[in-house]
C-alpha positions in Angstrom: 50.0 -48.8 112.9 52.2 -45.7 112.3 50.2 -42.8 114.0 51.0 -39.2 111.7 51.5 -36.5 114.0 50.4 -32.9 113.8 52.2 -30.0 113.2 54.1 -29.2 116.8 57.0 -27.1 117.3 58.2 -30.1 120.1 57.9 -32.7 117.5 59.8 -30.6 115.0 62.6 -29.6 117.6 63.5 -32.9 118.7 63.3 -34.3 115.2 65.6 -31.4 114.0 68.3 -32.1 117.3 68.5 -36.0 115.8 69.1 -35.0 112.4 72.3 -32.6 113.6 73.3 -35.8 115.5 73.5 -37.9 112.3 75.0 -35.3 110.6 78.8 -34.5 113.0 81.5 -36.0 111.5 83.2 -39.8 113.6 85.1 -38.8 117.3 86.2 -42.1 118.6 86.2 -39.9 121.6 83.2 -38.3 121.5 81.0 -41.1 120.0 77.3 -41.3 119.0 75.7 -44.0 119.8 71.4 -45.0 119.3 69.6 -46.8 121.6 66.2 -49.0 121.1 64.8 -51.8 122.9 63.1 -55.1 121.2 61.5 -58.5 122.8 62.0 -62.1 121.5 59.6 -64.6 122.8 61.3 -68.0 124.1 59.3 -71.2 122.2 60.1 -74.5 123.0 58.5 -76.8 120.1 56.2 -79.5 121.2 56.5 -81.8 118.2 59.8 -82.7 116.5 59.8 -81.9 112.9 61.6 -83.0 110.1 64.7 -81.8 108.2 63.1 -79.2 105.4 64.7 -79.9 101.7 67.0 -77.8 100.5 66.4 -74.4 98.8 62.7 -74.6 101.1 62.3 -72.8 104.3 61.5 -73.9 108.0 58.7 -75.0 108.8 56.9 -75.1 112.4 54.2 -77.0 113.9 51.7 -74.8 114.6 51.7 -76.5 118.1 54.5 -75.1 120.9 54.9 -74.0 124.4 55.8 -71.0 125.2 58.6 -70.4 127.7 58.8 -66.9 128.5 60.5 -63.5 126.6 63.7 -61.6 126.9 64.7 -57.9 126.2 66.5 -56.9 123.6 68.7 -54.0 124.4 70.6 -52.6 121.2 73.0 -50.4 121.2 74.4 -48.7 117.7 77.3 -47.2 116.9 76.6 -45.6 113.0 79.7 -44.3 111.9 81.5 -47.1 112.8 78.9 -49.9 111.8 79.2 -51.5 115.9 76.3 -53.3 118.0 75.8 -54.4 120.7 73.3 -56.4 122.2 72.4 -56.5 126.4 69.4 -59.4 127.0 67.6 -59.0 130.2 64.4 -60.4 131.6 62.8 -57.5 132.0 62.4 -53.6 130.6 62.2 -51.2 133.6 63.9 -48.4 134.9 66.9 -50.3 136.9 67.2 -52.4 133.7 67.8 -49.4 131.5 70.1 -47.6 134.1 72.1 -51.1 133.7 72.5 -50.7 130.1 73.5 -47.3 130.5 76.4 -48.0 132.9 77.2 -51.3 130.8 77.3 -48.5 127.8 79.9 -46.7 129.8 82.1 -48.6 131.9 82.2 -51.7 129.0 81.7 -50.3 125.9 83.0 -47.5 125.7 85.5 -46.6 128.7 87.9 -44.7 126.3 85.7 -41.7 125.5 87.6 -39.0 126.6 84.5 -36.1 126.2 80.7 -37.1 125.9 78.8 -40.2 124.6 76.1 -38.6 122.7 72.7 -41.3 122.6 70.0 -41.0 120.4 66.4 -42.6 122.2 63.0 -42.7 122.0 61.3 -41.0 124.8 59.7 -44.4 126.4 59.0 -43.7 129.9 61.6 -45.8 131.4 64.7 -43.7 129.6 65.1 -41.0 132.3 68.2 -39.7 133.9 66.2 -40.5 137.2 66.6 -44.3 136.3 70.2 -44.0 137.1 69.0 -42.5 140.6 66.8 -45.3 141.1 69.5 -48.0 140.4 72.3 -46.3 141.8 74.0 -44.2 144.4 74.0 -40.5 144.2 77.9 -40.5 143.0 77.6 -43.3 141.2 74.5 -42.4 139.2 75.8 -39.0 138.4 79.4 -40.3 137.1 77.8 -42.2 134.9 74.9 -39.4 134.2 77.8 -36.9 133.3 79.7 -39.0 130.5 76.3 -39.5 128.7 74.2 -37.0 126.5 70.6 -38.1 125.4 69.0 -36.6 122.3 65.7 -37.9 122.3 63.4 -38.7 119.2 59.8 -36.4 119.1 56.8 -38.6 120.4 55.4 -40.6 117.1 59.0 -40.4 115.5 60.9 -43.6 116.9 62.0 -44.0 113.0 64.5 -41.6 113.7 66.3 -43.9 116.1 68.6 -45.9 113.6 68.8 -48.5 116.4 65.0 -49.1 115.8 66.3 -50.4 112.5 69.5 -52.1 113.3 66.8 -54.2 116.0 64.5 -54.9 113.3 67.4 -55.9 110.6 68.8 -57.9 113.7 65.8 -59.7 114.9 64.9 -60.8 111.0 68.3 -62.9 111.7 67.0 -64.7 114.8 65.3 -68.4 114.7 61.7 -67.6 114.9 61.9 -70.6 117.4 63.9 -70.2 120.3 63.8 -72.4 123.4 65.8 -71.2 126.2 67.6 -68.2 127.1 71.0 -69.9 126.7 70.1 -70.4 123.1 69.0 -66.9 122.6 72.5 -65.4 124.0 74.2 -68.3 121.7 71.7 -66.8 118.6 72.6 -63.2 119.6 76.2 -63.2 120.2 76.6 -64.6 116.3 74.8 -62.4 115.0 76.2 -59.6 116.5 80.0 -61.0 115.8 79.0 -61.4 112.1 77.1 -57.8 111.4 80.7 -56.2 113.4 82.7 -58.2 111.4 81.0 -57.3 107.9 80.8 -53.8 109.4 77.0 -54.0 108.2 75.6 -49.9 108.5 73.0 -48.1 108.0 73.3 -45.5 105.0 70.9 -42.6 106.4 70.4 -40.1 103.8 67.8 -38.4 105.6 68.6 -34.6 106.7 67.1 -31.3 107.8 67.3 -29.7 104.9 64.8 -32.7 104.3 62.3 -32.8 106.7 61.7 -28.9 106.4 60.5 -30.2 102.5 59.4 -33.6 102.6 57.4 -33.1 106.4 56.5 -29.0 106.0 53.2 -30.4 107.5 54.7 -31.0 110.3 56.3 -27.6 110.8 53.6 -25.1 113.0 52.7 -22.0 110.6 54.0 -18.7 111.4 52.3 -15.8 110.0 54.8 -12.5 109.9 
């Protein structure tokens, strides 16, 4: 269930710093990329079905064994309609750090200046993360090609990767077996959303949230 916030200057202040984020203009080498995290849980049926008619959708057996989950880690690009997709076992702080280096050294090892990320504030995206994964030198090299915006506590719905995940995992079998699968599953996906350069049209501003969420805004009295 969505929780409301109250009014907070905090809340308002981080949503406002993600708003200015969707608003700059595309710099392939300054680029702006959001961040979310999603889980998919392996299921291995324990009863084979049969073929569904066309037109009809598949069906399951409400009988199956489960075999585990995997992490989602999404990583959206916006203005160019790119996404990619890291799947680990598990959703700490080295795990993070990993994505984070995978983000910079993979991705995007052209960006000359900054890569800007928008996140939610989950206690496992830190800068310390880095620290805990890597060396000194190597954790701040990375640390210093990377600028985090993070989304106001209660306001994840500001991460358009939160929606890109959602959109993405809608796509997914609902029964996956093994992890193998799941990368096969993911990888096609992923290859087919690039391809139709599939984005997100967010029409949501500042100017906006100082009308449509005022209640959020803390009252100042002159």
């Amino acid at each position: 269930m969505w929780c409301i916030p109250e009014a907070s200057a905090e809340y308002v202040a981080c949503m406002e710093d993600v708003l200015d984020q969707y608003e700059r203009p595309y710099d392939a080498q300054y680029p702006q990329v959001c961040y979310d995290e999603g889980q998919k849980q392996l299921i291995e049926e324990t009863r084979k079905g049969y073929p569904c008619k066309a037109g009809r959708k598949q069906r399951y057996d409400y009988e199956y064994k489960r075999k585990g989950v995997r992490n989602l880690n999404m990583l959206y690009e916006p203005l160019a309609g790119k996404r990619y997709v890291r799947i680990t076992e598990q959703h700490t702080m080295i795990d993070f750090a990993e994505s984070m280096k995978w983000l910079v050294d993979v991705l995007y090892p052209d960006a000359v200046l900054i890569i800007r990320i928008v996140l939610d504030n989950f206690g496992t995206h830190k800068p310390a993360a880095l620290y805990e994964a890597f060396p000194p030198e190597e954790a701040r090299r990375i640390l210093k090609k990377l600028e985090f915006h993070f989304t106001p506590k209660h306001g994840s719905w500001l991460d358009m990767a939160e929606i890109e995940l959602s959109a993405f995992s809608r796509s997914l079998k609902l029964h996956i077996p093994t992890p193998a699968i799941l990368e096969n599953e993911v990888r096609a996906i992923t290859n087919e959303r690039n391809e139709t350069h599939a984005i997100i049209h967010w029409q949501f501003r500042t100017r906006d949230a100082r009308i449509k969420l005022l209640h959020l805004y803390p009252s100042i009295s002159a």
